[in-house]
Backbone as CSV, one residue per row, in Angstrom:
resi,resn,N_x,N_y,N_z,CA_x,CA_y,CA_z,C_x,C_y,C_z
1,UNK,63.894,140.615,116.840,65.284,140.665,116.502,66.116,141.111,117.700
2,UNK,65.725,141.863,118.261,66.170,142.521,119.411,66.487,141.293,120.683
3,UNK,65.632,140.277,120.473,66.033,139.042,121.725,66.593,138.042,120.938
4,UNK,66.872,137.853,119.801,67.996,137.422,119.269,69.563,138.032,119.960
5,UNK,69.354,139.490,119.330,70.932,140.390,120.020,71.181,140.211,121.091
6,UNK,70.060,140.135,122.033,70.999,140.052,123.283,70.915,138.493,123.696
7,UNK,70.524,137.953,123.193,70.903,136.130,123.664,72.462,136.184,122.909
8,UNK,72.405,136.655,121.482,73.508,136.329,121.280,74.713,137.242,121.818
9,UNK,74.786,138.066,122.333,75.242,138.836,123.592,76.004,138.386,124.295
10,UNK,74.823,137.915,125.138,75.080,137.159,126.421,75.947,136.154,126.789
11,UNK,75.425,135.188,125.269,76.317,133.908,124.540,77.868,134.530,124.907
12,UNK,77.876,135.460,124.096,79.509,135.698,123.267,80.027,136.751,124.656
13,UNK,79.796,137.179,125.563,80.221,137.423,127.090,80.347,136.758,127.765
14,UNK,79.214,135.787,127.904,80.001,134.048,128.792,80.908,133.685,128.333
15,UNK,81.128,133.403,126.907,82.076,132.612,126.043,83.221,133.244,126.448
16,UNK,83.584,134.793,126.380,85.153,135.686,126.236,85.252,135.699,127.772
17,UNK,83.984,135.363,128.321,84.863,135.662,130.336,85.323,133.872,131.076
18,UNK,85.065,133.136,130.246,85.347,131.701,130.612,87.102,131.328,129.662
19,UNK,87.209,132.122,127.911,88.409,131.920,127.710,89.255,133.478,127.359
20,UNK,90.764,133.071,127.456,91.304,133.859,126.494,91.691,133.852,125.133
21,UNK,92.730,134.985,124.479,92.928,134.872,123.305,93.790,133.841,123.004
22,UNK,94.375,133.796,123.796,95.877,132.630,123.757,95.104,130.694,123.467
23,UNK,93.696,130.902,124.581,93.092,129.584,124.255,92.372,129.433,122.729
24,UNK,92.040,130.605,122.998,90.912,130.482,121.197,91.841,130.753,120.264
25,UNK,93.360,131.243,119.891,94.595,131.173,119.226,94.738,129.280,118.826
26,UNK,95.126,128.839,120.428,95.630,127.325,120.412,94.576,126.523,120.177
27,UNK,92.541,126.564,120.015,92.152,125.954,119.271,91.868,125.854,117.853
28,UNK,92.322,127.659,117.722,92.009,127.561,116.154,93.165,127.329,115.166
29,UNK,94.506,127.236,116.243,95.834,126.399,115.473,95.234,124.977,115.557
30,UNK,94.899,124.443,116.372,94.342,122.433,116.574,93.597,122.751,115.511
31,UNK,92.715,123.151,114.775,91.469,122.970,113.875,91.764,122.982,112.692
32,UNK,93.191,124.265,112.430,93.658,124.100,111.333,94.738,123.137,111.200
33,UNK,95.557,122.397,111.701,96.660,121.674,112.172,95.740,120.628,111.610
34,UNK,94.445,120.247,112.148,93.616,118.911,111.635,93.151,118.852,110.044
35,UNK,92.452,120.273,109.542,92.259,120.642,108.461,93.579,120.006,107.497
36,UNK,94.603,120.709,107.726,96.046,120.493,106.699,96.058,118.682,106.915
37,UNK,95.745,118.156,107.769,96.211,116.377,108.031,95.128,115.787,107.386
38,UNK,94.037,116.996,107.088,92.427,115.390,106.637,92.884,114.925,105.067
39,UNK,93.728,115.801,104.260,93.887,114.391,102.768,95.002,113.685,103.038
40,UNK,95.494,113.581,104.127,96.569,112.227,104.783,96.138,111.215,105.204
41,UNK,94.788,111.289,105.426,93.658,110.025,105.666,93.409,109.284,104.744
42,UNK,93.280,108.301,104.975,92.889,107.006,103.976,91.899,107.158,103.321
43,UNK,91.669,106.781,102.153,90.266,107.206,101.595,89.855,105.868,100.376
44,UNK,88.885,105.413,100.630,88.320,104.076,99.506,88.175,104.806,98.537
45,UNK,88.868,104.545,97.384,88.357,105.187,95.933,87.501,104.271,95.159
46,UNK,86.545,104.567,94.538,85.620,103.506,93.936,86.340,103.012,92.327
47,UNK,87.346,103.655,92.014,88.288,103.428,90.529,88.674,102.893,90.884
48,UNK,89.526,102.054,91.990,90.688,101.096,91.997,90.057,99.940,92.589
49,UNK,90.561,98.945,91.842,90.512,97.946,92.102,91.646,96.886,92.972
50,UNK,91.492,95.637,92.366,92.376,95.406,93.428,94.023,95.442,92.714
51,UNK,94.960,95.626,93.846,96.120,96.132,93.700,96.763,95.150,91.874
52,UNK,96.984,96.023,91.073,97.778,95.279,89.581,98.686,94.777,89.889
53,UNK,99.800,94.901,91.051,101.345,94.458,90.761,101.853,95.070,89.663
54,UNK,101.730,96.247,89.185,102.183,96.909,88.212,103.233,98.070,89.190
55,UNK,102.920,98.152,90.141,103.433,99.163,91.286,105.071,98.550,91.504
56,UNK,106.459,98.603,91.635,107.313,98.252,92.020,107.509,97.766,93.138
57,UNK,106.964,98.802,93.930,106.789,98.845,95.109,105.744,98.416,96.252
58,UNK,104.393,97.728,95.451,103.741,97.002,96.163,103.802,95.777,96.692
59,UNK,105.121,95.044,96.103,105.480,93.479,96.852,104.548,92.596,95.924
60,UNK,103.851,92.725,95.088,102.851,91.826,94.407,103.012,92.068,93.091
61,UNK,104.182,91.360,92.638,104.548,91.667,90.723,103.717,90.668,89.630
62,UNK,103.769,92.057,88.891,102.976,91.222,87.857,103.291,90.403,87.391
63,UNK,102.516,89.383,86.625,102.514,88.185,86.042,103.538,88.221,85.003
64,UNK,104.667,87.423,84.665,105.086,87.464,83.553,105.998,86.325,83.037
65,UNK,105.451,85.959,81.408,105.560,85.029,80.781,107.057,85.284,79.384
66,UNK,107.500,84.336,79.208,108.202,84.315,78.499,107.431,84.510,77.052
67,UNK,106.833,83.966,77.274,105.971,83.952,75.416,106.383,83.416,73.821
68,UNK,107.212,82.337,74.964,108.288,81.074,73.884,107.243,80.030,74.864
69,UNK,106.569,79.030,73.612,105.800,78.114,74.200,107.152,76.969,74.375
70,UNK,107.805,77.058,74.356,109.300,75.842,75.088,109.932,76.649,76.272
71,UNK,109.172,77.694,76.619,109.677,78.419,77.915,108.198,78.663,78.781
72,UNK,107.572,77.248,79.512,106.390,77.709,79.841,106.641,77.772,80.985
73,UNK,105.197,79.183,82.126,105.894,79.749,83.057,105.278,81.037,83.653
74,UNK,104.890,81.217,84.387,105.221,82.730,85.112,106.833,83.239,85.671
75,UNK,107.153,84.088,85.537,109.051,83.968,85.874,108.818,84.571,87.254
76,UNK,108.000,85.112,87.663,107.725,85.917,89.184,107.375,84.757,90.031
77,UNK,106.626,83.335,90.130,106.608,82.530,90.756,107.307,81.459,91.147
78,UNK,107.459,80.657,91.860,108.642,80.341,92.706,108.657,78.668,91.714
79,UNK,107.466,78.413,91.291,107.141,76.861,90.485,107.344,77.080,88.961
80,UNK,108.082,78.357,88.544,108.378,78.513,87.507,109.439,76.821,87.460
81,UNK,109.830,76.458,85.792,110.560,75.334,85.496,111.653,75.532,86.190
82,UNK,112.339,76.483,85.747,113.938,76.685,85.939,114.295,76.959,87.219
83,UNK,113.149,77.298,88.293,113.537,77.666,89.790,113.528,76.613,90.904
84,UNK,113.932,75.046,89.591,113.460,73.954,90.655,114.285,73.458,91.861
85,UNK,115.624,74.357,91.703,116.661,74.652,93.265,117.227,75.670,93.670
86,UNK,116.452,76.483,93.218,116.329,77.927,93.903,116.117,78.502,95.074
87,UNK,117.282,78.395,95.809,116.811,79.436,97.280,117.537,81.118,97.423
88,UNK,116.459,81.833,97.192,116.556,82.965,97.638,115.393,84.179,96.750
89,UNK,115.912,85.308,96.576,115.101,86.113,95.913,114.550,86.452,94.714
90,UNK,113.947,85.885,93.763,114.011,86.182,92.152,114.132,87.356,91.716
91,UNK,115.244,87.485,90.799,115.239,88.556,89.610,114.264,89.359,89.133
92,UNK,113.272,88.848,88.944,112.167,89.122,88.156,111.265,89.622,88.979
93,UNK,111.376,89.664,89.680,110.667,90.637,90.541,111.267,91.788,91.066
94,UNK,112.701,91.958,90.509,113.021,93.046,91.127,114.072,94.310,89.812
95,UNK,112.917,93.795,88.839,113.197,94.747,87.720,114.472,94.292,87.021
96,UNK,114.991,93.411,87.289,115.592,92.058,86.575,115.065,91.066,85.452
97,UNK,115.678,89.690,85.499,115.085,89.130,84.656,115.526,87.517,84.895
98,UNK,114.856,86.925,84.401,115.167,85.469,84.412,116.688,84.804,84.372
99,UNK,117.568,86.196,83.361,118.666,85.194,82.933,119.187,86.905,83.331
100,UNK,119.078,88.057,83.205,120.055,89.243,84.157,119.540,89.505,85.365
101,UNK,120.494,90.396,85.811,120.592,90.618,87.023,119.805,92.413,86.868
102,UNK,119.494,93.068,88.092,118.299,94.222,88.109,119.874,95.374,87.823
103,UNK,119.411,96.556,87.467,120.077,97.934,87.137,120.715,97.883,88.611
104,UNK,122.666,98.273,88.463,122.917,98.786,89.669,123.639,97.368,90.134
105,UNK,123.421,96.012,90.086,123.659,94.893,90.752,124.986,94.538,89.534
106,UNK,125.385,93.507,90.262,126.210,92.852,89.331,126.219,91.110,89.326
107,UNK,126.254,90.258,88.468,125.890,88.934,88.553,127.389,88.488,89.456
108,UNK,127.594,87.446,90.133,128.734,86.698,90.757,128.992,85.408,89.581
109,UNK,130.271,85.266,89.202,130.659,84.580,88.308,130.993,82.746,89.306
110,UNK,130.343,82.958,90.820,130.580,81.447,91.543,129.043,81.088,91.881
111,UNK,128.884,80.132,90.982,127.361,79.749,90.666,127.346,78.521,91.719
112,UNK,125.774,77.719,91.737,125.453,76.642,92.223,124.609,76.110,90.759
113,UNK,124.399,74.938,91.059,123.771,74.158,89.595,122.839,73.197,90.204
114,UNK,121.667,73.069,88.899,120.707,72.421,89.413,119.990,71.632,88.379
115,UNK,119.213,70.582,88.231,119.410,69.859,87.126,117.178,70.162,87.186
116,UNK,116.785,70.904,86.320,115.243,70.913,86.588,114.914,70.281,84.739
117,UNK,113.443,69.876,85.154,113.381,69.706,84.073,111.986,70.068,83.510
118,UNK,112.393,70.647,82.046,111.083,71.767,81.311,109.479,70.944,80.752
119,UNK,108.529,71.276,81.294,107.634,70.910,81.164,106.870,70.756,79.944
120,UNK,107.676,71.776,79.057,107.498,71.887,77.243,107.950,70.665,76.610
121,UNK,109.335,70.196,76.975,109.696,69.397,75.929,109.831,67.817,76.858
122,UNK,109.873,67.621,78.248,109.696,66.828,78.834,111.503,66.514,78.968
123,UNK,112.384,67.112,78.932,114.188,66.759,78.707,114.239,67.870,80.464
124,UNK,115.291,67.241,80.581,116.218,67.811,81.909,117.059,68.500,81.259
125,UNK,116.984,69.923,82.099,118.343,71.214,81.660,119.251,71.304,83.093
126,UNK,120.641,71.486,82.535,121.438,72.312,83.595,121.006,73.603,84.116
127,UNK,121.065,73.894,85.189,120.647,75.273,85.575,121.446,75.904,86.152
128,UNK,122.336,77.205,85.971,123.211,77.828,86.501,122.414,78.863,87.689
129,UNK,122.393,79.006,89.131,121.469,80.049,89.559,123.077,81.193,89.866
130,UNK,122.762,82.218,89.465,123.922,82.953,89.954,123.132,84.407,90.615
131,UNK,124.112,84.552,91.786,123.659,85.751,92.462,123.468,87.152,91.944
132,UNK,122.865,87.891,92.059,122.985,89.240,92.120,123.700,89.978,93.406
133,UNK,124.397,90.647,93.130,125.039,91.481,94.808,125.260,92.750,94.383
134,UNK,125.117,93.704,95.202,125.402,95.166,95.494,124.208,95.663,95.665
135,UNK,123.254,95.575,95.615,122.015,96.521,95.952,121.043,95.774,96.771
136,UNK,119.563,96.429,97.082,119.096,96.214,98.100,118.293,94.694,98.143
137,UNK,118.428,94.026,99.068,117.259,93.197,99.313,115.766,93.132,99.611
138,UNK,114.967,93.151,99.044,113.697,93.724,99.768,112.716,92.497,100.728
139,UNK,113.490,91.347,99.822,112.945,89.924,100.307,111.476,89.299,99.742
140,UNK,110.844,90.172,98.771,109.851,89.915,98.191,110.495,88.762,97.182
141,UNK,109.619,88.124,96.463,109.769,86.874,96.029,110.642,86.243,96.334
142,UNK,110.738,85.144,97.096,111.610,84.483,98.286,111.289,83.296,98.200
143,UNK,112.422,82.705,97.444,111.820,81.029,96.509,113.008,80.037,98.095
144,UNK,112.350,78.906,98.055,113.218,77.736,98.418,112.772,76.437,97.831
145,UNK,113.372,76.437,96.877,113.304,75.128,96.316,114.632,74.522,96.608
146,UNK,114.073,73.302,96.928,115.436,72.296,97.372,115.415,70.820,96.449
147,UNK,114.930,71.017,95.394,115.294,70.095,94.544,116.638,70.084,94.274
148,UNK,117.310,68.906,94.489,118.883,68.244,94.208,119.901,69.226,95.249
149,UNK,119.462,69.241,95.809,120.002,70.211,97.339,121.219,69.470,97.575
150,UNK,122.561,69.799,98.089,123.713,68.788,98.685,124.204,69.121,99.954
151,UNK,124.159,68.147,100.735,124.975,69.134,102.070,126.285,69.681,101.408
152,UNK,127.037,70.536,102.786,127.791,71.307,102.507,129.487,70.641,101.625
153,UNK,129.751,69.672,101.924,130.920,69.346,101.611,130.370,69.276,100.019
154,UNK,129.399,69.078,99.380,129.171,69.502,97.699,128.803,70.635,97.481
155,UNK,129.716,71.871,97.354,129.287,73.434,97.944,128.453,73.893,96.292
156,UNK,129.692,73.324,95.028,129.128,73.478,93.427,127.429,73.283,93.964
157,UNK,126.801,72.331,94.864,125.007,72.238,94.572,124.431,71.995,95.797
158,UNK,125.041,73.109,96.357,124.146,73.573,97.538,123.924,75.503,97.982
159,UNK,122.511,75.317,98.139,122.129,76.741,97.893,121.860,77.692,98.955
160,UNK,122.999,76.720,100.253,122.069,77.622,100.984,123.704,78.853,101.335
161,UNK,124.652,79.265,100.552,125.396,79.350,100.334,125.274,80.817,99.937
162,UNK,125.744,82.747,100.454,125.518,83.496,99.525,127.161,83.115,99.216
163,UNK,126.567,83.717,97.609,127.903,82.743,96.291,128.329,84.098,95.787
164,UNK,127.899,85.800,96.650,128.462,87.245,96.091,130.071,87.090,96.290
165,UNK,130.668,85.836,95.829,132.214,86.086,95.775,132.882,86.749,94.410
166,UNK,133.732,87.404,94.519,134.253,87.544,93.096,133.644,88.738,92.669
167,UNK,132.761,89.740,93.545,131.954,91.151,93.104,132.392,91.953,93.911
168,UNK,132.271,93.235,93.589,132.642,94.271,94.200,131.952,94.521,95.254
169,UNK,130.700,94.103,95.744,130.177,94.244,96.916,129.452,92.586,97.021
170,UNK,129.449,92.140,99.015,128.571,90.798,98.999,127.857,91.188,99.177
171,UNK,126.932,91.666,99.505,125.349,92.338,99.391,124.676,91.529,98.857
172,UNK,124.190,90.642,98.820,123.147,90.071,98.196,121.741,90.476,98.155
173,UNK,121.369,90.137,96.798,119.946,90.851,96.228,118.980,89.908,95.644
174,UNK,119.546,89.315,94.908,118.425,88.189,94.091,119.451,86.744,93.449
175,UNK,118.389,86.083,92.509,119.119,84.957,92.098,118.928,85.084,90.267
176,UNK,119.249,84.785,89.158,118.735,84.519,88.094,119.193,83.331,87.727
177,UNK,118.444,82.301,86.826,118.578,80.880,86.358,119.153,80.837,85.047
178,UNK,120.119,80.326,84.768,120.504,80.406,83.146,120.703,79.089,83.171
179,UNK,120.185,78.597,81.779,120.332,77.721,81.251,120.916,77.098,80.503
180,UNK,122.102,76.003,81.351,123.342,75.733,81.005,124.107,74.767,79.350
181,UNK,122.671,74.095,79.348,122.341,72.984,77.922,121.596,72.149,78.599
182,UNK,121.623,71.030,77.662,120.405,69.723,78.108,121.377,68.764,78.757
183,UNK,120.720,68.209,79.919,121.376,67.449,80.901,121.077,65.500,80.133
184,UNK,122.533,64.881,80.451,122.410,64.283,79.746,122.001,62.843,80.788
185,UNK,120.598,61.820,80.169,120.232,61.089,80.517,120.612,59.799,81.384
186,UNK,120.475,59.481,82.510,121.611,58.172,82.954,120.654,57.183,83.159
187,UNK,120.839,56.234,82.947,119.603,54.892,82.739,120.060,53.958,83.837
């Protein structure tokens, strides 16, 4: 035991004549400084799977259906019926909805129109797309459909147009599709 003590002695006298307190202070602040940062590290959890889109904030929204079989559809995807001249951000992904606008926004009463037609009943609908404006853009679901697109001198049906006139802020945020009646047949 006794050549244990003095190895470890010897140890801990080399050690205190090579540093000071000020160095062994500033590594044992680095050690704890690292300690407080290690659950800021990434960590694989074996419970999660892959991301739900249930998150707001993950950019990947969940799936969602009308659940009227004459309204067939995911409303978060861009090949939904009614988004067949849709350019810009969907509603429905941003805690909105197909036919309102998200908490906080306000709809613009200067629409563009688009003539799509529903895969349920096989008839062509009018489609009103009207803006959302005043709150944020995040740019997640980011449709361009250019079905019945017009250059500019037909401004009523062209989308590439923000249409936040007539709102208290132009800010633009998203689009929602309302459905104007049934478009009538030309032979």
């Amino acid at each position: 035991m006794a050549q244990f003590d003095h190895l470890t002695e010897k140890m801990l006298r080399g050690f205190a004549s090579r540093t000071s307190r000020r160095n062994l202070f500033s590594v044992l602040g680095g050690f704890l400084a690292g300690a407080a940062a290690l659950p800021l590290l990434p960590v694989a959890r074996a419970g999660e799977g892959e991301p739900s889109g249930s998150d707001p904030n993950s950019g990947v929204p969940a799936p969602r259906y009308s659940g009227n079989a004459q309204d067939p559809g995911d409303v978060t995807k861009c090949d939904y019926w009614r988004y067949c001249a849709i350019d810009g951000s969907l509603c429905s992904c941003y805690g909105g909805t197909v036919t309102s606008c998200p908490p906080g926004t306000e709809m613009s009463p200067i629409t563009w129109i688009g003539t799509c037609s529903n895969p349920a009943d096989k008839r062509n609908y009018i489609i009103s797309y009207n803006d959302c404006c005043g709150g944020v853009a995040w740019g997640r679901c980011a449709c361009q459909n250019n079905q019945g697109d017009r250059p500019l001198v037909r401004p009523s049906n062209n989308n590439e147009i923000t249409w936040c006139f007539g709102t208290k802020s132009q800010s633009y945020t998203c689009t929602v599709a309302l459905v104007l009646g049934v478009a009538i047949d030309q032979k």
